[in-house]
LOLUM-974262 format. One record per residue: x, y, z of N, C-alpha, C in turn; residue in one letter. Coordinates in steps of 0.1 Angstrom, whole numbers, padded with zeros to 4 digits. Layout:
<sites>
    n_u    n_v    n_w   ca_u   ca_v   ca_w    c_u    c_v    c_w  type
      X      Y      Z      X      Y      Z      X      Y      Z     A
...
</sites>
This chain:
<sites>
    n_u    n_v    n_w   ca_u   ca_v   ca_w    c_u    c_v    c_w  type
   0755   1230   0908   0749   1228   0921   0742   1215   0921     X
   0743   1206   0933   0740   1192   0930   0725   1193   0942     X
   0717   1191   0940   0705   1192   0947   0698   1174   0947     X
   0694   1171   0961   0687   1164   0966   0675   1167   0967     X
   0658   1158   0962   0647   1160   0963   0638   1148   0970     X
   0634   1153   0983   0623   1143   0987   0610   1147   0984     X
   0602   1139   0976   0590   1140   0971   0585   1124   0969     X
   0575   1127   0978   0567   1115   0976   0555   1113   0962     X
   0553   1119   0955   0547   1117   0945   0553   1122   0930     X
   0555   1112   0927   0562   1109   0912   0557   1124   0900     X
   0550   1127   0898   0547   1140   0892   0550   1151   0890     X
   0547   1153   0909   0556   1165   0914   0570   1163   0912     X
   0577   1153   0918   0592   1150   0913   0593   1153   0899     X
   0590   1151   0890   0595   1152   0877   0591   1164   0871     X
   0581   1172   0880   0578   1187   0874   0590   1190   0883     X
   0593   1195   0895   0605   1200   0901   0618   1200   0893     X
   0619   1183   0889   0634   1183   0883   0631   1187   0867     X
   0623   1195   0863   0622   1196   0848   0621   1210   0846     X
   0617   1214   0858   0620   1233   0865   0634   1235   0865     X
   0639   1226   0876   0657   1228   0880   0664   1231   0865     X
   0665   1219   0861   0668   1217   0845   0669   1231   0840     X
   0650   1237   0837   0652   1248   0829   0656   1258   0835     X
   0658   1259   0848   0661   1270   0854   0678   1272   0854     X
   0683   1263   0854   0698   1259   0857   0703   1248   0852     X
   0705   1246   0834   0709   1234   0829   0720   1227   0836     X
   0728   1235   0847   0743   1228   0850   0738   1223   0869     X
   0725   1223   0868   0722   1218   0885   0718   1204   0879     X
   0724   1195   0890   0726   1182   0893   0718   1171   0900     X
   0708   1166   0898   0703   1159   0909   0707   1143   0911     X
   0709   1147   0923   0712   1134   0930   0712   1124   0932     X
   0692   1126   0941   0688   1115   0938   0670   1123   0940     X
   0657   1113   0942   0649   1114   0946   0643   1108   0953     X
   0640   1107   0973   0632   1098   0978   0621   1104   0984     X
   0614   1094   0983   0597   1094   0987   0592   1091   1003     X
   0601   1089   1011   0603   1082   1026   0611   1085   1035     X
   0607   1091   1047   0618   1092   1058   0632   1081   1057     X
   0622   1068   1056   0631   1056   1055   0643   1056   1049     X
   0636   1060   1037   0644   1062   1023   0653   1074   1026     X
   0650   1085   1032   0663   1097   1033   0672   1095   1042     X
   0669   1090   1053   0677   1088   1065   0690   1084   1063     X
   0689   1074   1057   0703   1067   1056   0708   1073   1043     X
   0702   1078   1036   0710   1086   1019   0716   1094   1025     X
   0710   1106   1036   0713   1117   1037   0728   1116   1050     X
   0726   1106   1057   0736   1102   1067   0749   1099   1060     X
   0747   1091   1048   0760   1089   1035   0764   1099   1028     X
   0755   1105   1023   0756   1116   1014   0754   1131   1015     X
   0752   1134   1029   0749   1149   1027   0762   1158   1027     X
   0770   1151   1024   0782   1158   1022   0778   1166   1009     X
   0779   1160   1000   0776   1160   0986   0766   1174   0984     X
   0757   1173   0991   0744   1180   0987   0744   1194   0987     X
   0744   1206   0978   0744   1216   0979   0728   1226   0983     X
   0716   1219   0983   0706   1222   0981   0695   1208   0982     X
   0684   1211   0993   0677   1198   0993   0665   1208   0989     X
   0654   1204   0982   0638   1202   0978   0636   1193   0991     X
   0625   1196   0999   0616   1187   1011   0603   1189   1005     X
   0599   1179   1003   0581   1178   1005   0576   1175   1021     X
   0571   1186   1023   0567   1186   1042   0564   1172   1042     X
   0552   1168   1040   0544   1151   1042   0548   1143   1030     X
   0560   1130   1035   0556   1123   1030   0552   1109   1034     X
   0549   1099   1029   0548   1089   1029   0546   1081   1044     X
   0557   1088   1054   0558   1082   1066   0559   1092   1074     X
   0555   1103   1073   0559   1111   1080   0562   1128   1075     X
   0565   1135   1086   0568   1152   1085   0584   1151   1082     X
   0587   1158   1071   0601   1158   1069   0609   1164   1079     X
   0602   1176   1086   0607   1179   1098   0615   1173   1108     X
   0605   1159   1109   0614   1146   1115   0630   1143   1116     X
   0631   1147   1102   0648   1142   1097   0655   1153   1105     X
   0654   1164   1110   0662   1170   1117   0670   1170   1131     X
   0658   1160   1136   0659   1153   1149   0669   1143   1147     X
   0670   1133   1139   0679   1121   1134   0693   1122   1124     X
   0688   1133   1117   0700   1131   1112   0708   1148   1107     X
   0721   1150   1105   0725   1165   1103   0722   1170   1095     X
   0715   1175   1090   0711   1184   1075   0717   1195   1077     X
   0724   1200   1072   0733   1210   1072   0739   1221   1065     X
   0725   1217   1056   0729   1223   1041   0711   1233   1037     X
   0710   1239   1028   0697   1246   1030   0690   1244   1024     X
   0674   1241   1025   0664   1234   1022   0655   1246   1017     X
   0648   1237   1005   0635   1247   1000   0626   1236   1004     X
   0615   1240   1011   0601   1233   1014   0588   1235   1006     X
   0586   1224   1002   0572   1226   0989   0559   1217   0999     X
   0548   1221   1000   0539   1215   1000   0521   1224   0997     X
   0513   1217   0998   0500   1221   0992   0496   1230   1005     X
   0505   1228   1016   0493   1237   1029   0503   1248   1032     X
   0496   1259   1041   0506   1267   1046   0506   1267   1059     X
   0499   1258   1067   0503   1261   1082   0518   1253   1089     X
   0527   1247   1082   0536   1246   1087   0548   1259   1082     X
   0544   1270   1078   0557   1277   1073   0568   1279   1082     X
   0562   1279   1099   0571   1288   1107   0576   1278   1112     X
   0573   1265   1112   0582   1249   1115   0594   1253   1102     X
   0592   1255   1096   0596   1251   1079   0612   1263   1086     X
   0607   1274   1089   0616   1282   1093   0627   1286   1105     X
   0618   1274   1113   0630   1272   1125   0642   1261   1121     X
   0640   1257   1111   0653   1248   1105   0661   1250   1098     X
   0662   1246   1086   0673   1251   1078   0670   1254   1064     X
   0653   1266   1066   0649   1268   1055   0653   1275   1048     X
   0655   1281   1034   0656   1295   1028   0642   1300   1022     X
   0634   1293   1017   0620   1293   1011   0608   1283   1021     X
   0598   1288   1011   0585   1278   1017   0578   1279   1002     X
   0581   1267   0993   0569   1269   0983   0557   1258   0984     X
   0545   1269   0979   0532   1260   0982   0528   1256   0964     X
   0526   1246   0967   0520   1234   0958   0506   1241   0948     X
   0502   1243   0933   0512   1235   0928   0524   1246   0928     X
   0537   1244   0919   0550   1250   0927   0549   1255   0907     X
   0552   1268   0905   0552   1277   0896   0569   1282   0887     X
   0569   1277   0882   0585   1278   0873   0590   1293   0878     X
   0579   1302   0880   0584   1317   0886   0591   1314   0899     X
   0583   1311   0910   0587   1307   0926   0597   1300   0922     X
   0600   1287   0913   0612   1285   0916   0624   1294   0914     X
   0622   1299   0904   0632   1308   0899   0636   1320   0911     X
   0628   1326   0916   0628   1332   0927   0638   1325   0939     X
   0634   1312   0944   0640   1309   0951   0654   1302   0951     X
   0658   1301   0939   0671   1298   0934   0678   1312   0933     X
   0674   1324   0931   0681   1336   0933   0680   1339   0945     X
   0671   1337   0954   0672   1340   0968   0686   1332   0971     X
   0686   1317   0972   0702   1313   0976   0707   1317   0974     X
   0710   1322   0957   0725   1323   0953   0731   1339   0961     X
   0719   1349   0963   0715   1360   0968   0728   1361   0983     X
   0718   1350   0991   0730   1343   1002   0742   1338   0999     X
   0738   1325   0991   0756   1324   0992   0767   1335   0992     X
   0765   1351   0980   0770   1357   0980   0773   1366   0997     X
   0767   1364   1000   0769   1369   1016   0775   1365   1026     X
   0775   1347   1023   0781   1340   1031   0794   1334   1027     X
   0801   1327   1030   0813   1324   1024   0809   1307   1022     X
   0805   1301   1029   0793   1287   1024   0781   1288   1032     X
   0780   1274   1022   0760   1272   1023   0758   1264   1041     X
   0768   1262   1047   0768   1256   1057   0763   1273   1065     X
   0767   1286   1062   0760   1296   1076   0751   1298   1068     X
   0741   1295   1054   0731   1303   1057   0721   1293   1064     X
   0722   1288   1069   0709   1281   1080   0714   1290   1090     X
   0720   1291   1102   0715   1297   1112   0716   1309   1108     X
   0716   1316   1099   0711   1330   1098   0698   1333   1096     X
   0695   1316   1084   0678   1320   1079   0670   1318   1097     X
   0679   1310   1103   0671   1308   1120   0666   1320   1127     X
   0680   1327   1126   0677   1337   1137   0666   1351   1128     X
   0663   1351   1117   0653   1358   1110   0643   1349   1112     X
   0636   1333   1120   0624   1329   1118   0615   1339   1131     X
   0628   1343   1136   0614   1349   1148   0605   1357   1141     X
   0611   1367   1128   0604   1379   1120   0595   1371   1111     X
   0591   1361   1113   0577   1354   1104   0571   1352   1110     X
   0557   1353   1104   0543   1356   1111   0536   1346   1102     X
   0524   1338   1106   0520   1333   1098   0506   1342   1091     X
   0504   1341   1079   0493   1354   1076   0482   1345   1065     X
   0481   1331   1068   0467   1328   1065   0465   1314   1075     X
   0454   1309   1071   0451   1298   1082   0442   1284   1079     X
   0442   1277   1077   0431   1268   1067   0417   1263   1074     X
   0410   1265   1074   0397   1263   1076   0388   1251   1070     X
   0382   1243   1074   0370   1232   1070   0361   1238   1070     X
   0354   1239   1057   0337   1242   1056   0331   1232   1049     X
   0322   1223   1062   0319   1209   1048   0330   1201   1049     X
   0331   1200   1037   0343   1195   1031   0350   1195   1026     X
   0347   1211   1026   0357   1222   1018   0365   1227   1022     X
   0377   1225   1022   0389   1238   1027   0392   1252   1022     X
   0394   1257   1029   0396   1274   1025   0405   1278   1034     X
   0411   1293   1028   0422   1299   1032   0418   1313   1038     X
   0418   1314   1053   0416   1331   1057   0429   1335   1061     X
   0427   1345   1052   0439   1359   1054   0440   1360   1067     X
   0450   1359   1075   0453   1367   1089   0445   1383   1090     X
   0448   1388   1080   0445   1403   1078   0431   1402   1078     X
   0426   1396   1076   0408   1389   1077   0405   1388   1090     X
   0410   1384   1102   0404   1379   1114   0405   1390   1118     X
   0394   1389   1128   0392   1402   1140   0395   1392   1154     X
   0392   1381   1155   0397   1375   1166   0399   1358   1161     X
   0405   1357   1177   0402   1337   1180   0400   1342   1197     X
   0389   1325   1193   0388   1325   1209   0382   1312   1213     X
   0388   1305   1224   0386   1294   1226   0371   1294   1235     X
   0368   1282   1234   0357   1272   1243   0359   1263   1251     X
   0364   1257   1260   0371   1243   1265   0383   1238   1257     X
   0384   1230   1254   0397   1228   1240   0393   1231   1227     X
   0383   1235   1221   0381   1243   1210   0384   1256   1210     X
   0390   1257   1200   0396   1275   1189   0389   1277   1182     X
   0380   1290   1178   0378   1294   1163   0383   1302   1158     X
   0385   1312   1153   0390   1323   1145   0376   1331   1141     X
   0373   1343   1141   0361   1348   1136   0369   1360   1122     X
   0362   1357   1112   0366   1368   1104   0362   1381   1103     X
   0359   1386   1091   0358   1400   1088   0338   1402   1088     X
   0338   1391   1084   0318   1393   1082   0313   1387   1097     X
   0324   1381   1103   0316   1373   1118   0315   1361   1116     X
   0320   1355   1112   0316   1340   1104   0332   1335   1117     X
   0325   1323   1120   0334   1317   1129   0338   1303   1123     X
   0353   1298   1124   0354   1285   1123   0364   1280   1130     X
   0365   1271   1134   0374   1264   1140   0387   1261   1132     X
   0402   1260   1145   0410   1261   1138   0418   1251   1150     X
   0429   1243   1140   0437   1234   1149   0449   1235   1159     X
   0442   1250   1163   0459   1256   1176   0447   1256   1188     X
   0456   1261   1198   0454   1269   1212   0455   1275   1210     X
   0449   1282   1220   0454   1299   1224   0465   1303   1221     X
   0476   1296   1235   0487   1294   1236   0494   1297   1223     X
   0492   1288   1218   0503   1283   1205   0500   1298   1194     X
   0487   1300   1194   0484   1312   1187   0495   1323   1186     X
   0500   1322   1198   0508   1335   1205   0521   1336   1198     X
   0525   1323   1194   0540   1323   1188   0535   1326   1175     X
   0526   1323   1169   0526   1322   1151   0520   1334   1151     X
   0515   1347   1153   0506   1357   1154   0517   1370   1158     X
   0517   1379   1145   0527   1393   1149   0524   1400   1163     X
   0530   1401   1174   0527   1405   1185   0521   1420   1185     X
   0525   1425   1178   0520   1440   1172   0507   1441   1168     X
   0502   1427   1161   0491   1433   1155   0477   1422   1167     X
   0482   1416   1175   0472   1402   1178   0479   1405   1194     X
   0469   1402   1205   0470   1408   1215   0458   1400   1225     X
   0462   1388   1236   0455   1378   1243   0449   1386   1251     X
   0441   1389   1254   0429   1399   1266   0427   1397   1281     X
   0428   1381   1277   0422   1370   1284   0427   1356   1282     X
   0422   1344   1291   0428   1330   1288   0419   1330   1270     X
   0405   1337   1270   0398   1332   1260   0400   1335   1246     X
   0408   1349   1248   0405   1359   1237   0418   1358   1231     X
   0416   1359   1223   0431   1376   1213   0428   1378   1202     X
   0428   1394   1204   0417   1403   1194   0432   1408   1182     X
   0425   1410   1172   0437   1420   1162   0433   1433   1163     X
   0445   1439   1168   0448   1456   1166   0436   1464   1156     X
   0436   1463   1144   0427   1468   1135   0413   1465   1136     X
   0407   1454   1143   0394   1446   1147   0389   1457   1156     X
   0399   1460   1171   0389   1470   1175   0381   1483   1173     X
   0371   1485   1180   0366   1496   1176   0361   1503   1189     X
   0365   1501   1200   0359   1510   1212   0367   1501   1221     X
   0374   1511   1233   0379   1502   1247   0371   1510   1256     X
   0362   1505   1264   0351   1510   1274   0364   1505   1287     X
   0362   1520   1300   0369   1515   1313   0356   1510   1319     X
   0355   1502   1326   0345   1496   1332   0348   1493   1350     X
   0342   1484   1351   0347   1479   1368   0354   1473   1371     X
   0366   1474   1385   0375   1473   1392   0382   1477   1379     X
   0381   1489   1370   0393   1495   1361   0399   1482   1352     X
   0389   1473   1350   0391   1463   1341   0383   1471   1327     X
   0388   1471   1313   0386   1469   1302   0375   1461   1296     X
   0365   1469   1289   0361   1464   1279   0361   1463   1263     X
   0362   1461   1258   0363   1459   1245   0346   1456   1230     X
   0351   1461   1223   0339   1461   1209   0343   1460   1197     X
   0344   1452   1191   0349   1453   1181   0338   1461   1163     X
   0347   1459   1154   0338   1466   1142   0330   1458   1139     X
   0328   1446   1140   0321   1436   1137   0312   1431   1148     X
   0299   1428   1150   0292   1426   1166   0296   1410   1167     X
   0304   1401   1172   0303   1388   1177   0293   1385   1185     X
   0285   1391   1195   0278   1388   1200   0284   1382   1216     X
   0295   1380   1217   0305   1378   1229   0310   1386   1232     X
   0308   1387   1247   0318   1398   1255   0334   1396   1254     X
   0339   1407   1254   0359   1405   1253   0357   1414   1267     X
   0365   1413   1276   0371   1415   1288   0384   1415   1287     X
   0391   1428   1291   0409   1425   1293   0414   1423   1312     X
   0415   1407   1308   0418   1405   1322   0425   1417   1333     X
   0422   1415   1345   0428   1427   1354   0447   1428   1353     X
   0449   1417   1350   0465   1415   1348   0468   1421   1336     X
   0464   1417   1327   0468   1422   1315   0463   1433   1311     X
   0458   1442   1319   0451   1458   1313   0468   1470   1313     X
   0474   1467   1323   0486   1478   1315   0494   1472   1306     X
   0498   1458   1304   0505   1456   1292   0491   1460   1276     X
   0480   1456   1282   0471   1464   1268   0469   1473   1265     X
   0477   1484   1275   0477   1497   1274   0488   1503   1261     X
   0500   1492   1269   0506   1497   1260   0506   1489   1244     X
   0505   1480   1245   0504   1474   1233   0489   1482   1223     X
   0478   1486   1228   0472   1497   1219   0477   1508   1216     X
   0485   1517   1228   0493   1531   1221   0505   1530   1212     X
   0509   1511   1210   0515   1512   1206   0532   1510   1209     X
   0534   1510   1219   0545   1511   1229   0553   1501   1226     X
</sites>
C-alpha cells in the first residue's frame, strides 16, 4: 500500500511513518508535505499513485479541507489532528477515520483494518469515499471544546442539557449548570447534534431529550419547559414548533 502524509510538524511525521512501518512493513510512503502549497501540485501529479492519504486537518497555510475544493482526491483519507470539532467536515469528504492527536499505535492499527475491512467490500479504493459520504449523515458530533481561562476542556455531548444563544453569542450549559460559550450558532447546531436526542424550542434554545424534566401546557397552548438542572432561564416551545415537539418527545 503506497500512502501519502500531510503533516506539518516533523515529529508527528516520523511517529506516523514509524507506526505505518510497524504496522505494515510492506506500506510505502511517498512522500511527506507540510503545506497546502506543497500538496496541491504533488497530489495533482501524483494521486494516481496513492492508495491512502494521512491529512493533518491544520496546516501551515491552511484547513486541509481546502484541497478538496482544488484538487481530486479520490482516494481515502485518515484525518489526525489534536481537536475534535472538525470530525463531521472530516466526514463529508473522503474520510474513513478521524484520529485525534497524540495518535496511538492501537488507533492506527484500527484504522488500517477498518480500510482493508472496506476495500474487501468494494472492488477499489476509488467507491469507498462515497459510501463513507453517504454514512456522514449518521455522525453526530459527541463532545465540544470549551475555553476556561486559558484552559481548554472537552464536554461530552451526553453532558449538556442545553445551548442557547444571546445576540450572536452561544453557550452550552452542562450537567452541574456551568455555562460556556461555544463557536457555532444555533443554526449550525442543528446539523452537528443527533436530531433524536437535541431539539430547537425556539430561535434561542435547544434542549437535550434526557435534560428535561417537566413540559408544563401553559398559554395560548404554548409549552413550557424545566429542566433537571435549574438554569435560571425560561425555555418556551415556540407556538410553531409545539406539534413537531410533540412528537419528537413521544418519540415519533
Amino acid at each position: 500500500m503506497k500512502v501519502a502524509i500531510l503533516e506539518d510538524e516533523p515529529l508527528a511525521a516520523e511517529k506516523l511513518k514509524r507506526y505505518l512501518t510497524k504496522c505494515d512493513a510492506s506500506i510505502e510512503i511517498l512522500t511527506v508535505l507540510d503545506s497546502l502549497e506543497m500538496a496541491i501540485p504533488w497530489i495533482q501529479q501524483n494521486n494516481a499513485k496513492v492508495d491512502l492519504y494521512f491529512m493533518d486537518v491544520q496546516l501551515t497555510d491552511g484547513l486541509s479541507f481546502e484541497l478538496f475544493g482544488t484538487v481530486p482526491v479520490r482516494k481515502p483519507v485518515i484525518f489526525t489532528t489534536a481537536f475534535d470539532e472538525f470530525a463531521i467536515d472530516a466526514f463529508k469528504v473522503n474520510s474513513i477515520d478521524y484520529l485525534l492527536k497524540p495518535i496511538t499505535f492501537t488507533d492506527l492499527s484500527k484504522s488500517l483494518k477498518k480500510l482493508k475491512s472496506l476495500q474487501l467490500q468494494f472492488s477499489n479504493a476509488s467507491e469507498i469515499a462515497p459510501m463513507m459520504q453517504k454514512l456522514a449523515a449518521k455522525v453526530y458530533k459527541d463532545r465540544f471544546l470549551v475555553r476556561v481561562g486559558n484552559h481548554l476542556r472537552s464536554v461530552l455531548t451526553k453532558d449538556i442539557l442545553a445551548f442557547y444563544a444571546e445576540g450572536r453569542d452561544v453557550c452550552l450549559i452542562n450537567l452541574e449548570g456551568k455555562e460556556y460559550p461555544v463557536e457555532y450558532t444555533i443554526e449550525s447546531l442543528k446539523e452537528l447534534l443527533d436530531p433524536k436526542k437535541f431539539f430547537r424550542v425556539n430561535r434561542s434554545f435547544m434542549v437535550a431529550l434526557e435534560a428535561i424534566n417537566d413540559v408544563v401546557v401553559y398559554s395560548n397552548r404554548r409549552l413550557k419547559l424545566s429542566l433537571k438542572k435549574d438554569i435560571n432561564k425560561e425555555i418556551v416551545v415556540s407556538r410553531e414548533k409545539v406539534a413537531d415537539f410533540k412528537l419528537w418527545f413521544e418519540g415519533v
